[in-house]
MDAnalysis code that builds the backbone (N, CA, C; Angstrom):
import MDAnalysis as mda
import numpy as np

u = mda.Universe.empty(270, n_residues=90, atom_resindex=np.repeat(np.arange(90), 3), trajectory=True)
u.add_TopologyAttr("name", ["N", "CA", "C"] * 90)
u.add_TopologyAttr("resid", np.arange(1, 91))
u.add_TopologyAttr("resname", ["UNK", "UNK", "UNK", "UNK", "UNK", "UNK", "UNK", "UNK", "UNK", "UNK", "UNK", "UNK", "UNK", "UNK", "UNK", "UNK", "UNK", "UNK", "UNK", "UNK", "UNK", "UNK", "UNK", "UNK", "UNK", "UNK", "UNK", "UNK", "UNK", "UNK", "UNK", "UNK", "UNK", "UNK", "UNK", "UNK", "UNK", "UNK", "UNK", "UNK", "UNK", "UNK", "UNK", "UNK", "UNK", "UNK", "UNK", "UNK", "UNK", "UNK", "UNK", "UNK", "UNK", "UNK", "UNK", "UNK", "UNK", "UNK", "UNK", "UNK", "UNK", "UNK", "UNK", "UNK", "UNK", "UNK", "UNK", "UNK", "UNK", "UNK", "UNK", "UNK", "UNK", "UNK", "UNK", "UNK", "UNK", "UNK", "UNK", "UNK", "UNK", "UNK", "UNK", "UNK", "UNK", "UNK", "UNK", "UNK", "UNK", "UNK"])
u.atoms.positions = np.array([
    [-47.037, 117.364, 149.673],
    [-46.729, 116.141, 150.381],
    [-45.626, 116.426, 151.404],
    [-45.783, 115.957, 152.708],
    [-44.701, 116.098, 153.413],
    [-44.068, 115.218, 153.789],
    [-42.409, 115.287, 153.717],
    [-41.405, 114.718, 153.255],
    [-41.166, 113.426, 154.741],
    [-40.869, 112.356, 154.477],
    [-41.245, 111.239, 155.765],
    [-40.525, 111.449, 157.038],
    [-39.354, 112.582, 156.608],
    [-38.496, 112.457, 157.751],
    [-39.037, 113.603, 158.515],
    [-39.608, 114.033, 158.001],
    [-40.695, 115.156, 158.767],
    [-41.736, 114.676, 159.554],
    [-42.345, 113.881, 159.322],
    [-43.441, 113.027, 159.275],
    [-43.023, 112.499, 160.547],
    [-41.869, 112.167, 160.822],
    [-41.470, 111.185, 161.820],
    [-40.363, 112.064, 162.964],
    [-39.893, 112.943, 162.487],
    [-39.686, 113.499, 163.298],
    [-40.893, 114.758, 164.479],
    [-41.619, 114.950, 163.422],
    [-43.025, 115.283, 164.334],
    [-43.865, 114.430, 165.369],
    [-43.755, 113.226, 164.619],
    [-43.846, 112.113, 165.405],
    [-43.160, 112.288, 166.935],
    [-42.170, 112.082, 166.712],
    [-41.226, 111.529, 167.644],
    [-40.600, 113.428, 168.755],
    [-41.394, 113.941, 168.516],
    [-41.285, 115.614, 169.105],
    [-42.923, 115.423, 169.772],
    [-43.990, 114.851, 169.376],
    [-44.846, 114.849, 170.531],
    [-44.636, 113.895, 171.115],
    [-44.231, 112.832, 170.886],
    [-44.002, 111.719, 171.712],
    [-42.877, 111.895, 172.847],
    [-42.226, 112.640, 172.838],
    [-41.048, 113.652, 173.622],
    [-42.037, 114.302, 174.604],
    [-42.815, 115.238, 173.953],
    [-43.839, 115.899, 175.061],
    [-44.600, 115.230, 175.919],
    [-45.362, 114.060, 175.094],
    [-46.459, 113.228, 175.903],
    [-45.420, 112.731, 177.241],
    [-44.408, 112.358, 176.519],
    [-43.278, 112.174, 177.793],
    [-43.344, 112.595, 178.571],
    [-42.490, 114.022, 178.890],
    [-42.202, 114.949, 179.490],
    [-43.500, 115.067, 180.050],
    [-44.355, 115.402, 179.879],
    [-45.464, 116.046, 180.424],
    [-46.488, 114.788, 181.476],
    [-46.152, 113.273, 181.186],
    [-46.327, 112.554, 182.133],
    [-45.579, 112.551, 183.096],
    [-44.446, 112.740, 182.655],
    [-43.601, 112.769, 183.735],
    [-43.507, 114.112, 185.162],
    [-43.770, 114.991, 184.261],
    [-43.963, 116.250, 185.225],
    [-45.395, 116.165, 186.236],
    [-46.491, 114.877, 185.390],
    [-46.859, 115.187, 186.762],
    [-46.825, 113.504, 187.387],
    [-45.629, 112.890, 187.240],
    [-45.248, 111.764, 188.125],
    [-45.716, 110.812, 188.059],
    [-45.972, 110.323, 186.852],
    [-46.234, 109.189, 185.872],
    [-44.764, 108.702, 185.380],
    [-44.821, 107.548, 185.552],
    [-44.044, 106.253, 185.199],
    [-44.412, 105.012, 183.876],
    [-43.418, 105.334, 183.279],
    [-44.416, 104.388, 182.190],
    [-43.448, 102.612, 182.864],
    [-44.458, 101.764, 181.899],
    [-43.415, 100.357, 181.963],
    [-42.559, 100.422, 181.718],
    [-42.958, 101.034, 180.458],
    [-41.512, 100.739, 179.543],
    [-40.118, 101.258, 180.108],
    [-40.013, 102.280, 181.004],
    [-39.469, 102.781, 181.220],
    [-38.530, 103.228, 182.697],
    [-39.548, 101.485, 183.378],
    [-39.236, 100.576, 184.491],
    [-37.669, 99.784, 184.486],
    [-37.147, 100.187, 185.879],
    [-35.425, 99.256, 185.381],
    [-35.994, 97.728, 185.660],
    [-36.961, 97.550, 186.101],
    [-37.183, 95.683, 185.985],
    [-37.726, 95.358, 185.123],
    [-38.139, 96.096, 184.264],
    [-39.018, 95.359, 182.793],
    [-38.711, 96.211, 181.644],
    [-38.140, 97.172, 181.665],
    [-38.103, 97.729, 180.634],
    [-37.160, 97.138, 179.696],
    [-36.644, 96.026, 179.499],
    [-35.923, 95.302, 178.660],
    [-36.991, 94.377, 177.879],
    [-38.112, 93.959, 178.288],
    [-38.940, 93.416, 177.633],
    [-39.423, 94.159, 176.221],
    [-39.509, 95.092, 176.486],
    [-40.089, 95.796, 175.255],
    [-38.670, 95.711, 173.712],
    [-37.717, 95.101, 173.788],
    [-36.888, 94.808, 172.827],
    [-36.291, 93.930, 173.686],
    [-36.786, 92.417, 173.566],
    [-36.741, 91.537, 174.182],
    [-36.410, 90.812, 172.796],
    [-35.463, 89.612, 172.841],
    [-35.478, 88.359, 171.771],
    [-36.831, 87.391, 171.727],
    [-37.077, 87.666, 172.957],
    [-38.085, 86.451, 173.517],
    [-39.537, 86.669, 173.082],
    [-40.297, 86.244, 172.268],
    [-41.337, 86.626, 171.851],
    [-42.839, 86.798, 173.465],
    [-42.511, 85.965, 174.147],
    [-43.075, 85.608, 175.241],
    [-43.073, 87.129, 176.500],
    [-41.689, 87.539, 175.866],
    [-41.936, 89.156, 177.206],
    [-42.170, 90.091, 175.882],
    [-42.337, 89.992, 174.721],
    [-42.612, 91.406, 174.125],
    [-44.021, 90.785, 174.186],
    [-44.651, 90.316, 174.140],
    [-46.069, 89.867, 174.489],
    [-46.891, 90.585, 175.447],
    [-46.330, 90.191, 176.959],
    [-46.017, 90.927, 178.529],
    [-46.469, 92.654, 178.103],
    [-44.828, 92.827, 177.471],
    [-44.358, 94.223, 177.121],
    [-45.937, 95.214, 176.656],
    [-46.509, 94.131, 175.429],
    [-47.435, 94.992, 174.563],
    [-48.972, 94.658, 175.635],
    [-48.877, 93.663, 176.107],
    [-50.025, 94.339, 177.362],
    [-49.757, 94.969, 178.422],
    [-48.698, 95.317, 178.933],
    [-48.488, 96.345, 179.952],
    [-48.605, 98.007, 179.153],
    [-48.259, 97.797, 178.239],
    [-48.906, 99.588, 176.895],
    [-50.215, 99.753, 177.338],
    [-50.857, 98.855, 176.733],
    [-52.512, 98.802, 177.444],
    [-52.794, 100.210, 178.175],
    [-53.288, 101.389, 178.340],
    [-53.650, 102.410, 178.650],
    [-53.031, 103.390, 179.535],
    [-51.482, 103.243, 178.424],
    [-50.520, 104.162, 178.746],
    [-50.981, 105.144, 178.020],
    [-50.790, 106.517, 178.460],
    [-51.067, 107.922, 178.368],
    [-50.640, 108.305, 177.308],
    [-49.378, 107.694, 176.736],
    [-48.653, 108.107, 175.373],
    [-48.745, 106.961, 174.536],
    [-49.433, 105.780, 174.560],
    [-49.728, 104.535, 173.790],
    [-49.589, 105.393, 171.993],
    [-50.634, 106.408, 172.138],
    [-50.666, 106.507, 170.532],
    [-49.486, 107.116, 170.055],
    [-49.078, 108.291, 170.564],
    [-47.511, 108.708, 170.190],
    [-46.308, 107.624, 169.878],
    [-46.142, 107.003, 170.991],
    [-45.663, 105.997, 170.780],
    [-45.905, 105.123, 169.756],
    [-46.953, 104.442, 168.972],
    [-47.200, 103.687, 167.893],
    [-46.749, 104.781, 166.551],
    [-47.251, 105.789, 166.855],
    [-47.374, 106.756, 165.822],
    [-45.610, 106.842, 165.393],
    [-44.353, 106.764, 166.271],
    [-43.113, 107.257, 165.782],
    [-42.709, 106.000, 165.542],
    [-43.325, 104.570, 165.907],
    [-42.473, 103.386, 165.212],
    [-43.279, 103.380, 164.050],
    [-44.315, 103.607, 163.605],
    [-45.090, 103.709, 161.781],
    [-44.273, 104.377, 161.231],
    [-43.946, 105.659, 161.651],
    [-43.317, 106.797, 160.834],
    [-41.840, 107.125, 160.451],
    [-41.282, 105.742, 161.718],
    [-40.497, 105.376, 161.334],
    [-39.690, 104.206, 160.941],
    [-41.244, 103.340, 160.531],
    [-40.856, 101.851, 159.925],
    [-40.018, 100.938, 160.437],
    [-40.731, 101.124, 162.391],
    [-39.685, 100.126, 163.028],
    [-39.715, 98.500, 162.617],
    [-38.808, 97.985, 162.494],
    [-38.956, 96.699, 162.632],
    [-38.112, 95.614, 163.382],
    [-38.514, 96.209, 165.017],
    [-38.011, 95.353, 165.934],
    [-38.827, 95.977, 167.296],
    [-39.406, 95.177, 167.909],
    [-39.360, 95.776, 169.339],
    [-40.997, 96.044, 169.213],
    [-41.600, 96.146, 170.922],
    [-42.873, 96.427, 170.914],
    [-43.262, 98.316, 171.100],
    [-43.661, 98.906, 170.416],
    [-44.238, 100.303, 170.264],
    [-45.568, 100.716, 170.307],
    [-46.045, 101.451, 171.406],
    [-47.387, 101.455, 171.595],
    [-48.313, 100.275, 171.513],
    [-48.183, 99.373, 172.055],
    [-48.752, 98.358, 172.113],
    [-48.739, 97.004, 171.109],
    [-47.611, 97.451, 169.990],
    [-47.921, 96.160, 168.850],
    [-46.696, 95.989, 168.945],
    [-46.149, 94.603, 168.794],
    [-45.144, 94.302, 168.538],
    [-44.710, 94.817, 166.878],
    [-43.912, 95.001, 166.429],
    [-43.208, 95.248, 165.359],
    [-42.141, 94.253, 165.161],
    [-41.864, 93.355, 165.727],
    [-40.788, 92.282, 165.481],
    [-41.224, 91.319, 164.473],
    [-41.131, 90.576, 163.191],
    [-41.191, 89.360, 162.215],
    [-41.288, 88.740, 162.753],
    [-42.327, 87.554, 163.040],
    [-42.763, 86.414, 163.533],
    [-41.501, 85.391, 162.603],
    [-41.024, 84.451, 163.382],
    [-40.427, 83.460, 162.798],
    [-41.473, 82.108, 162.464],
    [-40.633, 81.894, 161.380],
    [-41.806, 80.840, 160.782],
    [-41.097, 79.834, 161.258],
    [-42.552, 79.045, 161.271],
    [-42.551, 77.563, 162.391],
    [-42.825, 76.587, 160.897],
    [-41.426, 75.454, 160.539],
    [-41.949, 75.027, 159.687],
    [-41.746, 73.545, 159.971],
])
């Protein structure tokens, strides 16, 4: 069995590459836009919404999902899903 922090740090070492390697050939992600890139750990349920359809057929979408699983985010949109607790409407 391999140990989770492994798991997630492998994770988060291709997701480094998928990076890097969009970037080298001059790819821009959203997320990573100075006018929106605050959406993606936004309070506002309404721009992490935005946030997780602008992922939509980013180059590193799965890396990205893959290091917030592995590392049991729970806040913020990652590869396309929000990970934030819905507040209950009562």
């Amino acid at each position: 069995m391999v140990p989770a922090k492994l798991v997630g740090a492998l994770a988060a070492d291709r997701l480094t590459k998928a990076l890097t390697d969009a970037a080298a050939r001059g790819l821009r992600h959203h997320c990573s836009d100075p006018e929106t890139g605050h959406m993606w750990l936004s309070e506002h349920e309404d721009e992490r919404e935005i946030a997780a359809r602008l992922c939509l057929g980013c180059p590193v979408q799965p890396e990205c999902w893959s290091v917030a699983v592995s590392r049991k985010e729970r806040f913020g949109v990652w590869g396309a899903v929000d990970f934030t607790p819905r507040r209950k409407i009562e």
